[in-house]
C-alpha positions as CSV (number, residue, x, y, z in Angstrom):
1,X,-159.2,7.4,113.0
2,X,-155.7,6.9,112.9
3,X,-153.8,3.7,112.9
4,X,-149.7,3.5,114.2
5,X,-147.6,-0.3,115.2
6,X,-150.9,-1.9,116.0
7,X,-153.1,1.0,117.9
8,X,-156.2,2.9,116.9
9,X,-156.5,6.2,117.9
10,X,-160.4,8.0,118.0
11,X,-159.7,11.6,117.0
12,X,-161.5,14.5,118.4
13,X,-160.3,17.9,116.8
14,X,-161.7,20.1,119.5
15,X,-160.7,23.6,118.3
16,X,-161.1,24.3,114.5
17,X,-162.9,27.7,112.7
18,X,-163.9,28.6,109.4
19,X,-162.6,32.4,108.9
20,X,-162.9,34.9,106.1
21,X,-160.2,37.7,106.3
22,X,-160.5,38.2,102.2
23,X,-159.8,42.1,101.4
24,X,-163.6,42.8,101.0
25,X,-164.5,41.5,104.5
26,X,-161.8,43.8,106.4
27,X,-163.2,46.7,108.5
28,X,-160.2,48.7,109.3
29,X,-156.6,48.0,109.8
30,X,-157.0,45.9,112.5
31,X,-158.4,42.7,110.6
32,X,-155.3,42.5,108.7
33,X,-152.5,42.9,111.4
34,X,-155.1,39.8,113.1
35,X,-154.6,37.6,110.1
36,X,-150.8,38.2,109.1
37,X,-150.5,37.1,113.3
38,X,-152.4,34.2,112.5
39,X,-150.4,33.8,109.4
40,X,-147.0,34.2,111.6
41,X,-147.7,31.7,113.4
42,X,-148.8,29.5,110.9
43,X,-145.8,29.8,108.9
44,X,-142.9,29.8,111.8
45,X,-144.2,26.4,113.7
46,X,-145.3,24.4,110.8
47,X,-143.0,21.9,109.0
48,X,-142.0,23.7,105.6
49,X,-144.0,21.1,103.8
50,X,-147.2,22.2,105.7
51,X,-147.1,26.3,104.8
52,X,-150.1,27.3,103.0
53,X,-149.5,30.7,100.7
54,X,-151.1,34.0,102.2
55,X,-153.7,33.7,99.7
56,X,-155.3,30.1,100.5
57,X,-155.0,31.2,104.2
58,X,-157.3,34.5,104.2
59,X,-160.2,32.1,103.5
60,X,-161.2,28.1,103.4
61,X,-164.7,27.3,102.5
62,X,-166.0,24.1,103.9
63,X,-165.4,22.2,101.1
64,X,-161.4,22.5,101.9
65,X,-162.4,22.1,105.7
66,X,-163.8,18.8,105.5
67,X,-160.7,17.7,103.1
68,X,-158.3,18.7,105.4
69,X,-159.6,17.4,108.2
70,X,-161.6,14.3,107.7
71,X,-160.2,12.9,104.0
72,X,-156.4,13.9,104.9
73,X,-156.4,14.7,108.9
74,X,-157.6,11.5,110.8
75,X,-160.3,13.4,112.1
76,X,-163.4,11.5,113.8
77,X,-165.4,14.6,114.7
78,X,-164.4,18.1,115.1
79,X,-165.6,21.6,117.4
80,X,-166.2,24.6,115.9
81,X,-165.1,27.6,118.4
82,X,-165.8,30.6,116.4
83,X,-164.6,34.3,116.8
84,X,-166.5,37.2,116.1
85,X,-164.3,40.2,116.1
86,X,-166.9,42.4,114.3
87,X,-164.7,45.6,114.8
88,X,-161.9,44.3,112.3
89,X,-163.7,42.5,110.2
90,X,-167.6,43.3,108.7
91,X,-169.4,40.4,108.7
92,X,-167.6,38.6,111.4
93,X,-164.1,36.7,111.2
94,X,-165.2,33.7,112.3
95,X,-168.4,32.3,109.8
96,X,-171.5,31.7,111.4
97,X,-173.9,30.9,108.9
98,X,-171.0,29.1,106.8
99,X,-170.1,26.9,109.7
100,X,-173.4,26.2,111.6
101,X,-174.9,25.3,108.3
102,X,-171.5,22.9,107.5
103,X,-171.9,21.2,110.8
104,X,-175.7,20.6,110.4
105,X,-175.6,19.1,107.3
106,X,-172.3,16.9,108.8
107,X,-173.8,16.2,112.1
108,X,-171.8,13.1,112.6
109,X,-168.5,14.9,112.2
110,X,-168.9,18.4,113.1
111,X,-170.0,20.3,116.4
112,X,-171.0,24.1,116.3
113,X,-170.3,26.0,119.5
114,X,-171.3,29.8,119.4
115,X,-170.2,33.0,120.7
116,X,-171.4,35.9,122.9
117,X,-170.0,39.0,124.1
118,X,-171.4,40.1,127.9
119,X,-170.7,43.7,126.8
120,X,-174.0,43.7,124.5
121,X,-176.3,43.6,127.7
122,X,-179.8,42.6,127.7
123,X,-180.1,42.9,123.7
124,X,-177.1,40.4,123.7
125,X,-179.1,37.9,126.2
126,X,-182.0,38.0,123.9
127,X,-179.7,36.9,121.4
128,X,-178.1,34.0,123.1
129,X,-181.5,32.6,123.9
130,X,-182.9,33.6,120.5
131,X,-179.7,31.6,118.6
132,X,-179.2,29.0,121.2
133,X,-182.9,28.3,119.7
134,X,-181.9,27.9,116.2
135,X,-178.5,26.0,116.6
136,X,-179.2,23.9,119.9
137,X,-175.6,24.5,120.5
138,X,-173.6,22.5,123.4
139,X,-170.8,25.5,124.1
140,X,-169.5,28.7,123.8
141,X,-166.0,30.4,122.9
142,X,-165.5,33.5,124.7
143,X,-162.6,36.1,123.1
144,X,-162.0,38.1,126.3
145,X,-159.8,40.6,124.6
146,X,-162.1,41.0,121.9
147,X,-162.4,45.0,121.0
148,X,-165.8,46.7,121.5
149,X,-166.6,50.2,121.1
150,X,-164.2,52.1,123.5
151,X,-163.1,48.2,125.5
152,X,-160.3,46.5,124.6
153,X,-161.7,43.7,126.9
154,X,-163.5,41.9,129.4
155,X,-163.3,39.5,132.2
156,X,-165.3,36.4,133.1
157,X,-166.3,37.6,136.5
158,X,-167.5,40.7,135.5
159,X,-171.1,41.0,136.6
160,X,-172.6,41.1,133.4
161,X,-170.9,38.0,132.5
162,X,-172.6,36.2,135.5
163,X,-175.9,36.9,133.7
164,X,-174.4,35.2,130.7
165,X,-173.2,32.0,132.6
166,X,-176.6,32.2,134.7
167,X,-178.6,32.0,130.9
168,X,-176.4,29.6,130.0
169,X,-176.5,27.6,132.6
170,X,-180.8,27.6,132.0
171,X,-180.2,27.2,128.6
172,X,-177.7,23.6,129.0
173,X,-175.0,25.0,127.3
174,X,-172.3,23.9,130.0
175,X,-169.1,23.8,128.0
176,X,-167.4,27.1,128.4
177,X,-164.2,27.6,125.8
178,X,-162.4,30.8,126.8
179,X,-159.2,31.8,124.4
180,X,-156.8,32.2,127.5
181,X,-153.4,32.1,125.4
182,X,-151.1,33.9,123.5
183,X,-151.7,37.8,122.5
184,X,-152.8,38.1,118.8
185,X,-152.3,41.6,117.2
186,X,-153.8,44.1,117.8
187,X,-155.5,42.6,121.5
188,X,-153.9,43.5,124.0
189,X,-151.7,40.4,125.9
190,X,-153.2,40.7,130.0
191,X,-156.6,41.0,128.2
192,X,-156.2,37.0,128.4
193,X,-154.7,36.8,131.8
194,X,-155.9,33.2,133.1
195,X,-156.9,34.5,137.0
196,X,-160.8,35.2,136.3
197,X,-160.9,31.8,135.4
198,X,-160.1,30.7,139.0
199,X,-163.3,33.0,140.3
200,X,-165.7,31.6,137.9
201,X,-164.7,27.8,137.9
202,X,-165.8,28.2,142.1
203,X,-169.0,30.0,141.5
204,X,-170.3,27.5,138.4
205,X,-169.3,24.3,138.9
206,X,-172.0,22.8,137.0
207,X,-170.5,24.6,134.0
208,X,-166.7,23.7,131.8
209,X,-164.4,25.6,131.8
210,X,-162.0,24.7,129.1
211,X,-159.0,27.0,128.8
212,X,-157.8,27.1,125.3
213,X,-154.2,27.2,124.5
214,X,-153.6,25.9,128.3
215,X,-152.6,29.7,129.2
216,X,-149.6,29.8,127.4
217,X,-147.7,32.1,128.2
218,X,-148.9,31.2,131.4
219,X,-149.0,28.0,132.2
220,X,-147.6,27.8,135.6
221,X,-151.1,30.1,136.5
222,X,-153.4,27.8,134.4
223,X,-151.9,24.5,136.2
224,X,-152.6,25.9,139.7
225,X,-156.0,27.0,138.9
226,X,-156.8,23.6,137.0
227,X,-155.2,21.3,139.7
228,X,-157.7,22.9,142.4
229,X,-160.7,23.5,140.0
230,X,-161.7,20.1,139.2
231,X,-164.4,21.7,136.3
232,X,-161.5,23.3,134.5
233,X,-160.3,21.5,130.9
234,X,-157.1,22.4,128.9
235,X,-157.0,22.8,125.0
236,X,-153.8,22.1,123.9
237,X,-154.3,24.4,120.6
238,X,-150.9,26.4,119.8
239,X,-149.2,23.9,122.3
240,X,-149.3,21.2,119.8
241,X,-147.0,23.0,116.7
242,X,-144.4,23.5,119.5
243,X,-143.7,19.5,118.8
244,X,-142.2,20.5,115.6
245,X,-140.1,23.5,116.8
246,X,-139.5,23.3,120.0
247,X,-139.9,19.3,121.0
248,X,-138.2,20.0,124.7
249,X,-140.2,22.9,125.1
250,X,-143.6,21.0,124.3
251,X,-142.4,17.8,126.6
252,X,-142.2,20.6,129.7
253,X,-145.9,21.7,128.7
254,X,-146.9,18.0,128.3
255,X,-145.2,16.9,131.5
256,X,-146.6,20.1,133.4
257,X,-149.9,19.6,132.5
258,X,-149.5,15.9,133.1
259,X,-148.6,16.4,136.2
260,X,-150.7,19.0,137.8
261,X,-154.0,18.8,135.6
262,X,-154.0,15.2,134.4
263,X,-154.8,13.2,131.4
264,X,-158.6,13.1,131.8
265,X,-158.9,16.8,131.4
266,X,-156.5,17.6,128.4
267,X,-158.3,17.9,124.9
268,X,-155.8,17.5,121.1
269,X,-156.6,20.8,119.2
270,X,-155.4,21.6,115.5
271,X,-156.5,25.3,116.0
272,X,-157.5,24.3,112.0
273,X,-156.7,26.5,110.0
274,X,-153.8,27.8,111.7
275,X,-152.3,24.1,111.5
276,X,-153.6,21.2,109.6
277,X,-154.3,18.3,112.5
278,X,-152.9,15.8,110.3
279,X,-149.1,16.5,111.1
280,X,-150.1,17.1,114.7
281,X,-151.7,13.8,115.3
282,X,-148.8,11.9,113.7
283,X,-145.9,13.7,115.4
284,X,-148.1,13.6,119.0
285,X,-148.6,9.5,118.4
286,X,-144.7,9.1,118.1
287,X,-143.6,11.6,120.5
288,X,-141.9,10.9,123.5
289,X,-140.3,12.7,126.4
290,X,-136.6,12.7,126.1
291,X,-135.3,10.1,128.5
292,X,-133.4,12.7,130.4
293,X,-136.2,14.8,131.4
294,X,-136.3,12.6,134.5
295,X,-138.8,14.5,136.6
296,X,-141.7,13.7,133.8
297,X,-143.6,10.0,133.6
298,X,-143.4,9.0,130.0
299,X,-146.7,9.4,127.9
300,X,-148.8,6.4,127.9
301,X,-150.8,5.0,124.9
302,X,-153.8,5.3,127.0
303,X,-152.8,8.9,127.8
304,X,-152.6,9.6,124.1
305,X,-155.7,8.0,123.2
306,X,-157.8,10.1,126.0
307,X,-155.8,13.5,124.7
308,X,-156.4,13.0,120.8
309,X,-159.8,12.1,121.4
310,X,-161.7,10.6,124.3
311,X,-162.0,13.2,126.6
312,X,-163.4,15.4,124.2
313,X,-166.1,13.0,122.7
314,X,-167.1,12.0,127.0
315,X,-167.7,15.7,127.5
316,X,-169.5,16.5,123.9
317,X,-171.4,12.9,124.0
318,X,-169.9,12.1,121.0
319,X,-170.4,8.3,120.0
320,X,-166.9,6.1,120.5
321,X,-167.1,2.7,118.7
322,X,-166.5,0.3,121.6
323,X,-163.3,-1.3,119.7
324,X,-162.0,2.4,120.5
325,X,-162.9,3.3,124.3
326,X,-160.8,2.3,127.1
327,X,-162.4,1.1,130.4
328,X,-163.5,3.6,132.5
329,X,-161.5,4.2,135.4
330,X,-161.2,6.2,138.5
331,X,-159.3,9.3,138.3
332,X,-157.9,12.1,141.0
333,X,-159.7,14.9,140.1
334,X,-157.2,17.8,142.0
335,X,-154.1,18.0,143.4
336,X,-150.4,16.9,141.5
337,X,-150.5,13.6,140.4
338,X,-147.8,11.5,141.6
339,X,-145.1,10.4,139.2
340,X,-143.8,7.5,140.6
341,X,-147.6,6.1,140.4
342,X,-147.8,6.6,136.8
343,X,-147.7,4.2,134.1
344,X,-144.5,4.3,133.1
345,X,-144.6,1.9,130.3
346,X,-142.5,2.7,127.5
347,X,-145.3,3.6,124.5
Protein backbone atom coordinates (compact mmCIF):
# COMPACT_ATOMS: atom_id res chain seq x y z
CA UNK A 1 0.00 0.00 0.00
CA UNK A 2 1.08 3.30 -0.47
CA UNK A 3 0.22 6.30 1.60
CA UNK A 4 0.54 10.28 0.05
CA UNK A 5 -1.38 13.83 1.88
CA UNK A 6 -3.95 11.67 3.46
CA UNK A 7 -4.85 8.81 0.59
CA UNK A 8 -4.17 5.09 0.44
CA UNK A 9 -3.52 3.71 -2.65
CA UNK A 10 -4.04 -0.61 -3.13
CA UNK A 11 -1.25 -1.49 -5.56
CA UNK A 12 -1.54 -4.09 -8.14
CA UNK A 13 1.80 -4.57 -10.18
CA UNK A 14 0.21 -6.32 -13.13
CA UNK A 15 3.23 -6.90 -15.33
CA UNK A 16 6.52 -8.21 -13.56
CA UNK A 17 8.96 -11.42 -14.69
CA UNK A 18 11.61 -13.22 -13.24
CA UNK A 19 14.39 -13.69 -16.23
CA UNK A 20 17.79 -15.40 -16.43
CA UNK A 21 19.94 -13.99 -19.35
CA UNK A 22 23.33 -15.10 -17.33
CA UNK A 23 26.11 -16.15 -19.96
CA UNK A 24 25.41 -19.94 -19.42
CA UNK A 25 21.75 -19.62 -20.28
CA UNK A 26 22.28 -17.87 -23.81
CA UNK A 27 21.53 -19.94 -26.88
CA UNK A 28 22.98 -17.89 -29.66
CA UNK A 29 23.45 -14.27 -30.22
CA UNK A 30 20.16 -13.35 -30.08
CA UNK A 31 19.55 -13.68 -26.21
CA UNK A 32 22.11 -11.11 -25.66
CA UNK A 33 21.15 -8.28 -28.25
CA UNK A 34 17.34 -9.14 -26.17
CA UNK A 35 18.79 -8.26 -22.88
CA UNK A 36 21.26 -5.23 -23.63
CA UNK A 37 17.45 -3.89 -25.30
CA UNK A 38 16.03 -4.55 -22.11
CA UNK A 39 19.02 -3.10 -20.52
CA UNK A 40 18.63 0.15 -22.95
CA UNK A 41 15.76 0.82 -21.87
CA UNK A 42 16.20 0.35 -18.44
CA UNK A 43 19.07 2.62 -18.17
CA UNK A 44 17.75 5.70 -20.59
CA UNK A 45 14.13 6.10 -18.71
CA UNK A 46 15.06 5.54 -15.22
CA UNK A 47 16.09 8.26 -12.80
CA UNK A 48 20.05 7.91 -12.45
CA UNK A 49 19.45 6.86 -8.87
CA UNK A 50 17.36 3.88 -10.17
CA UNK A 51 20.12 2.20 -12.78
CA UNK A 52 21.01 -1.22 -11.81
CA UNK A 53 24.70 -2.37 -13.30
CA UNK A 54 24.57 -4.88 -16.26
CA UNK A 55 25.49 -7.51 -13.99
CA UNK A 56 22.52 -7.40 -11.26
CA UNK A 57 20.22 -7.00 -14.40
CA UNK A 58 21.07 -10.41 -16.39
CA UNK A 59 19.37 -12.15 -13.39
CA UNK A 60 17.15 -11.50 -9.97
CA UNK A 61 16.19 -14.46 -8.01
CA UNK A 62 13.08 -14.24 -6.08
CA UNK A 63 14.62 -13.39 -3.08
CA UNK A 64 15.53 -9.75 -4.68
CA UNK A 65 11.89 -9.87 -6.41
CA UNK A 66 10.01 -9.86 -3.40
CA UNK A 67 12.46 -6.97 -1.84
CA UNK A 68 11.97 -4.90 -4.58
CA UNK A 69 8.62 -5.12 -4.90
CA UNK A 70 6.82 -5.69 -1.69
CA UNK A 71 9.51 -4.49 1.19
CA UNK A 72 10.67 -1.34 -0.98
CA UNK A 73 7.89 -1.00 -3.91
CA UNK A 74 4.43 -0.50 -2.30
CA UNK A 75 3.31 -3.54 -3.90
CA UNK A 76 -0.08 -5.30 -2.65
CA UNK A 77 0.03 -8.19 -5.10
CA UNK A 78 1.82 -8.59 -8.36
CA UNK A 79 1.24 -10.76 -12.05
CA UNK A 80 3.73 -12.71 -13.36
CA UNK A 81 3.59 -12.54 -17.42
CA UNK A 82 6.44 -14.66 -18.44
CA UNK A 83 8.31 -14.96 -21.79
CA UNK A 84 9.57 -17.95 -23.19
CA UNK A 85 11.93 -17.20 -26.05
CA UNK A 86 13.46 -20.63 -26.12
CA UNK A 87 15.43 -19.82 -29.38
CA UNK A 88 17.79 -17.17 -27.56
CA UNK A 89 17.96 -18.38 -24.51
CA UNK A 90 18.16 -22.47 -23.34
CA UNK A 91 16.08 -22.97 -20.64
CA UNK A 92 13.70 -20.21 -21.23
CA UNK A 93 14.13 -16.29 -20.55
CA UNK A 94 11.41 -16.01 -18.53
CA UNK A 95 11.57 -18.73 -15.21
CA UNK A 96 8.90 -21.01 -14.99
CA UNK A 97 9.63 -23.29 -12.29
CA UNK A 98 11.47 -20.26 -10.39
CA UNK A 99 8.39 -18.05 -10.61
CA UNK A 100 5.36 -20.56 -10.44
CA UNK A 101 7.05 -22.05 -7.36
CA UNK A 102 7.71 -18.13 -5.85
CA UNK A 103 4.08 -17.35 -6.45
CA UNK A 104 2.80 -20.54 -4.84
CA UNK A 105 4.56 -20.36 -1.81
CA UNK A 106 3.42 -16.31 -1.81
CA UNK A 107 -0.11 -16.84 -2.87
CA UNK A 108 -1.34 -13.74 -1.22
CA UNK A 109 1.04 -11.53 -3.18
CA UNK A 110 1.96 -13.13 -6.25
CA UNK A 111 -0.12 -14.40 -9.40
CA UNK A 112 1.42 -16.76 -12.11
CA UNK A 113 0.08 -16.39 -15.63
CA UNK A 114 1.63 -18.86 -18.26
CA UNK A 115 2.61 -18.87 -21.72
CA UNK A 116 1.92 -20.78 -25.01
CA UNK A 117 2.92 -20.54 -28.44
CA UNK A 118 -0.03 -21.69 -31.18
CA UNK A 119 2.83 -22.68 -33.53
CA UNK A 120 3.53 -25.96 -31.35
CA UNK A 121 0.10 -27.49 -32.64
CA UNK A 122 -1.60 -30.32 -30.99
CA UNK A 123 1.57 -31.31 -28.80
CA UNK A 124 1.41 -27.58 -27.61
CA UNK A 125 -2.51 -28.05 -26.65
CA UNK A 126 -1.69 -31.07 -24.70
CA UNK A 127 0.61 -28.96 -22.90
CA UNK A 128 -1.63 -26.08 -22.01
CA UNK A 129 -4.14 -28.44 -20.58
CA UNK A 130 -1.48 -30.64 -19.06
CA UNK A 131 0.21 -27.28 -17.20
CA UNK A 132 -2.93 -25.37 -16.77
CA UNK A 133 -3.41 -28.65 -14.52
CA UNK A 134 -0.44 -28.19 -12.39
CA UNK A 135 -0.56 -24.29 -11.92
CA UNK A 136 -4.44 -23.52 -12.07
CA UNK A 137 -3.30 -20.39 -13.72
CA UNK A 138 -5.88 -17.41 -14.40
CA UNK A 139 -4.01 -15.95 -17.80
CA UNK A 140 -1.72 -16.05 -20.47
CA UNK A 141 1.04 -13.75 -22.05
CA UNK A 142 1.38 -14.21 -25.63
CA UNK A 143 4.83 -12.90 -27.36
CA UNK A 144 3.60 -12.65 -30.95
CA UNK A 145 6.87 -11.91 -32.37
CA UNK A 146 8.42 -14.60 -30.64
CA UNK A 147 11.04 -16.53 -33.16
CA UNK A 148 10.27 -20.27 -33.88
CA UNK A 149 12.00 -22.44 -36.22
CA UNK A 150 11.85 -20.58 -39.65
CA UNK A 151 8.79 -17.81 -38.06
CA UNK A 152 9.65 -14.70 -36.84
CA UNK A 153 5.93 -14.49 -35.69
CA UNK A 154 2.42 -15.03 -35.29
CA UNK A 155 -0.94 -13.48 -35.18
CA UNK A 156 -3.85 -13.89 -32.80
CA UNK A 157 -6.40 -14.71 -35.47
CA UNK A 158 -4.45 -17.19 -37.08
CA UNK A 159 -6.44 -20.43 -37.02
CA UNK A 160 -4.36 -22.34 -34.92
CA UNK A 161 -4.57 -19.63 -32.37
CA UNK A 162 -8.43 -20.03 -32.32
CA UNK A 163 -7.82 -23.59 -31.01
CA UNK A 164 -5.72 -22.04 -28.29
CA UNK A 165 -8.44 -19.39 -27.19
CA UNK A 166 -11.22 -22.21 -27.83
CA UNK A 167 -8.96 -24.51 -24.92
CA UNK A 168 -8.70 -21.66 -23.07
CA UNK A 169 -11.71 -20.57 -23.00
CA UNK A 170 -12.80 -24.53 -21.62
CA UNK A 171 -10.06 -24.36 -19.46
CA UNK A 172 -11.23 -20.67 -17.51
CA UNK A 173 -8.23 -19.02 -18.29
CA UNK A 174 -10.01 -15.75 -19.57
CA UNK A 175 -7.34 -13.15 -19.12
CA UNK A 176 -5.45 -12.78 -22.34
CA UNK A 177 -2.00 -10.54 -21.93
CA UNK A 178 -0.57 -10.05 -25.50
CA UNK A 179 2.97 -7.88 -25.61
CA UNK A 180 1.48 -5.34 -28.31
CA UNK A 181 4.34 -2.65 -27.83
CA UNK A 182 7.51 -1.56 -28.62
CA UNK A 183 10.03 -3.82 -30.94
CA UNK A 184 12.72 -5.47 -28.76
CA UNK A 185 15.92 -6.63 -30.71
CA UNK A 186 16.18 -8.92 -32.61
CA UNK A 187 11.87 -9.34 -33.20
CA UNK A 188 10.86 -7.83 -35.76
CA UNK A 189 8.66 -4.24 -34.93
CA UNK A 190 4.96 -5.10 -37.22
CA UNK A 191 5.38 -8.56 -35.56
CA UNK A 192 3.39 -6.66 -32.65
CA UNK A 193 1.12 -4.63 -34.95
CA UNK A 194 -2.11 -4.14 -32.57
CA UNK A 195 -4.96 -4.88 -35.59
CA UNK A 196 -5.48 -8.82 -34.82
CA UNK A 197 -6.40 -7.73 -31.60
CA UNK A 198 -9.60 -6.01 -33.06
CA UNK A 199 -10.55 -9.55 -34.88
CA UNK A 200 -10.18 -11.64 -31.81
CA UNK A 201 -11.71 -9.12 -29.10
CA UNK A 202 -15.22 -9.68 -31.57
CA UNK A 203 -15.04 -13.36 -31.88
CA UNK A 204 -14.28 -14.05 -27.83
CA UNK A 205 -15.79 -11.77 -25.91
CA UNK A 206 -16.01 -13.97 -22.96
CA UNK A 207 -12.18 -13.72 -22.93
CA UNK A 208 -9.56 -10.30 -21.83
CA UNK A 209 -7.79 -8.99 -23.88
CA UNK A 210 -5.30 -6.89 -22.18
CA UNK A 211 -2.87 -5.15 -24.55
CA UNK A 212 0.44 -4.60 -22.83
CA UNK A 213 2.44 -1.51 -23.32
CA UNK A 214 -1.11 0.10 -24.65
CA UNK A 215 0.37 -0.35 -28.38
CA UNK A 216 3.01 2.03 -28.12
CA UNK A 217 4.13 2.96 -30.76
CA UNK A 218 0.72 2.77 -31.66
CA UNK A 219 -1.53 4.02 -29.71
CA UNK A 220 -3.82 5.88 -31.84
CA UNK A 221 -4.67 2.02 -33.36
CA UNK A 222 -4.97 0.54 -29.75
CA UNK A 223 -7.48 3.44 -28.61
CA UNK A 224 -9.76 2.85 -31.55
CA UNK A 225 -9.81 -0.81 -31.11
CA UNK A 226 -10.27 -0.46 -27.20
CA UNK A 227 -12.93 2.24 -27.38
CA UNK A 228 -15.21 -0.18 -29.65
CA UNK A 229 -14.07 -3.52 -27.90
CA UNK A 230 -15.50 -3.23 -24.55
CA UNK A 231 -13.26 -6.72 -23.52
CA UNK A 232 -10.07 -5.08 -24.39
CA UNK A 233 -7.69 -3.75 -21.16
CA UNK A 234 -4.51 -1.57 -21.41
CA UNK A 235 -1.16 -2.23 -19.51
CA UNK A 236 0.51 0.75 -19.13
CA UNK A 237 4.09 -1.12 -18.83
CA UNK A 238 6.92 1.07 -20.74
CA UNK A 239 4.26 3.97 -20.62
CA UNK A 240 4.89 4.52 -17.12
CA UNK A 241 9.06 5.42 -17.19
CA UNK A 242 7.97 8.00 -19.82
CA UNK A 243 6.87 10.13 -16.47
CA UNK A 244 10.45 10.57 -15.77
CA UNK A 245 11.69 11.52 -19.25
CA UNK A 246 9.23 12.59 -21.21
CA UNK A 247 6.36 14.00 -18.58
CA UNK A 248 4.31 15.83 -21.66
CA UNK A 249 4.74 12.93 -23.62
CA UNK A 250 3.24 10.46 -20.89
CA UNK A 251 0.27 13.20 -20.04
CA UNK A 252 -0.82 12.73 -24.10
CA UNK A 253 -0.73 8.83 -23.46
CA UNK A 254 -2.59 9.34 -20.14
CA UNK A 255 -5.03 11.76 -21.55
CA UNK A 256 -5.51 9.56 -24.78
CA UNK A 257 -6.23 6.64 -23.08
CA UNK A 258 -8.36 8.50 -20.67
CA UNK A 259 -10.27 9.69 -23.14
CA UNK A 260 -11.04 6.98 -25.53
CA UNK A 261 -10.56 3.73 -23.33
CA UNK A 262 -11.36 4.95 -19.86
CA UNK A 263 -10.13 4.57 -16.36
CA UNK A 264 -11.94 1.19 -15.59
CA UNK A 265 -9.82 -0.57 -18.17
CA UNK A 266 -6.24 0.80 -17.54
CA UNK A 267 -3.95 -1.53 -15.37
CA UNK A 268 -0.26 0.28 -13.45
CA UNK A 269 2.59 -2.01 -14.68
CA UNK A 270 6.34 -1.80 -13.42
CA UNK A 271 7.42 -4.17 -16.33
CA UNK A 272 9.77 -5.38 -12.95
CA UNK A 273 12.74 -5.82 -13.67
CA UNK A 274 13.00 -3.41 -16.37
CA UNK A 275 11.89 -0.62 -13.80
CA UNK A 276 11.50 -0.99 -10.11
CA UNK A 277 7.56 0.04 -9.33
CA UNK A 278 8.54 1.91 -6.42
CA UNK A 279 9.61 5.23 -8.37
CA UNK A 280 6.63 4.69 -10.72
CA UNK A 281 3.96 4.59 -8.11
CA UNK A 282 5.32 7.71 -6.38
CA UNK A 283 5.90 9.94 -9.53
CA UNK A 284 2.25 8.51 -11.00
CA UNK A 285 0.51 9.66 -7.34
CA UNK A 286 1.94 13.24 -7.79
CA UNK A 287 1.63 13.60 -11.44
CA UNK A 288 -0.53 15.87 -12.99
CA UNK A 289 -1.35 17.10 -16.52
CA UNK A 290 0.19 20.37 -17.25
CA UNK A 291 -2.56 22.96 -16.93
CA UNK A 292 -2.07 23.93 -20.50
CA UNK A 293 -2.84 20.78 -22.09
CA UNK A 294 -6.45 21.98 -22.08
CA UNK A 295 -8.02 19.35 -24.21
CA UNK A 296 -7.28 16.61 -21.26
CA UNK A 297 -9.51 16.31 -17.85
CA UNK A 298 -7.10 16.33 -15.01
CA UNK A 299 -6.44 12.87 -13.32
CA UNK A 300 -8.65 12.10 -10.43
CA UNK A 301 -7.70 10.44 -7.12
CA UNK A 302 -10.20 7.91 -7.91
CA UNK A 303 -8.77 7.48 -11.37
CA UNK A 304 -5.35 6.84 -9.81
CA UNK A 305 -6.57 4.52 -7.26
CA UNK A 306 -8.46 2.26 -10.08
CA UNK A 307 -5.11 2.53 -12.42
CA UNK A 308 -2.45 1.55 -9.65
CA UNK A 309 -4.53 -1.10 -8.44
CA UNK A 310 -8.26 -1.80 -8.48
CA UNK A 311 -8.90 -2.67 -11.76
CA UNK A 312 -6.37 -5.20 -11.81
CA UNK A 313 -7.32 -6.99 -8.40
CA UNK A 314 -11.63 -6.79 -9.86
CA UNK A 315 -10.41 -8.76 -12.91
CA UNK A 316 -7.85 -11.24 -10.97
CA UNK A 317 -10.30 -11.54 -7.78
CA UNK A 318 -7.79 -10.28 -5.79
CA UNK A 319 -9.04 -9.37 -2.14
CA UNK A 320 -9.26 -5.28 -1.52
CA UNK A 321 -9.56 -4.37 2.20
CA UNK A 322 -12.87 -2.49 2.23
CA UNK A 323 -10.99 0.82 3.82
CA UNK A 324 -9.38 0.61 0.12
CA UNK A 325 -12.26 0.06 -2.57
CA UNK A 326 -14.24 2.71 -3.96
CA UNK A 327 -17.99 2.30 -4.57
CA UNK A 328 -18.91 0.63 -7.48
CA UNK A 329 -20.19 2.72 -10.11
CA UNK A 330 -21.56 2.70 -13.53
CA UNK A 331 -19.20 3.14 -16.28
CA UNK A 332 -19.51 3.69 -20.37
CA UNK A 333 -18.04 0.86 -21.58
CA UNK A 334 -17.19 2.20 -25.53
CA UNK A 335 -17.17 5.14 -27.28
CA UNK A 336 -14.89 8.69 -26.15
CA UNK A 337 -15.64 9.68 -22.94
CA UNK A 338 -16.67 13.11 -22.64
CA UNK A 339 -14.33 15.69 -21.08
CA UNK A 340 -16.39 18.20 -19.92
CA UNK A 341 -18.29 15.25 -17.83
CA UNK A 342 -15.30 14.34 -16.05
CA UNK A 343 -14.30 14.96 -12.62
CA UNK A 344 -12.24 17.69 -12.88
CA UNK A 345 -11.31 18.08 -9.39
CA UNK A 346 -7.92 19.21 -8.86
CA UNK A 347 -6.04 15.91 -7.12
Amino acid sequence: MYTKDGENYFIVDAHIALWDARPENLRNEHGKQFIDCFYDYHRNLSPEAEVWSYEDYLYQGGQRLMKDLFEDGYVDHAIFQPAALTEFYTNGFGQTKEAYELAAANSGKLTYNHNFDPRNGEQGLDDLRRDHEAMGFKGVKLYTAEWHGESRGWKLDDPWAYRYFEVCRELGITNIHVHKGPTIRPLDRDAFDVADIDHVATDFTDLNFIVEHVGLPRLEDYCWIATQEPNVYGGLAVAMPFIHTRPRYFAQIMGELLYWVGEDRLFFSSDYAIWTPRWLVERFVDFQIPEDMTEYAPITTDQKKKILGLNAAKMYGIDVPAELRLPEAETTETGPRDPAAADLATV
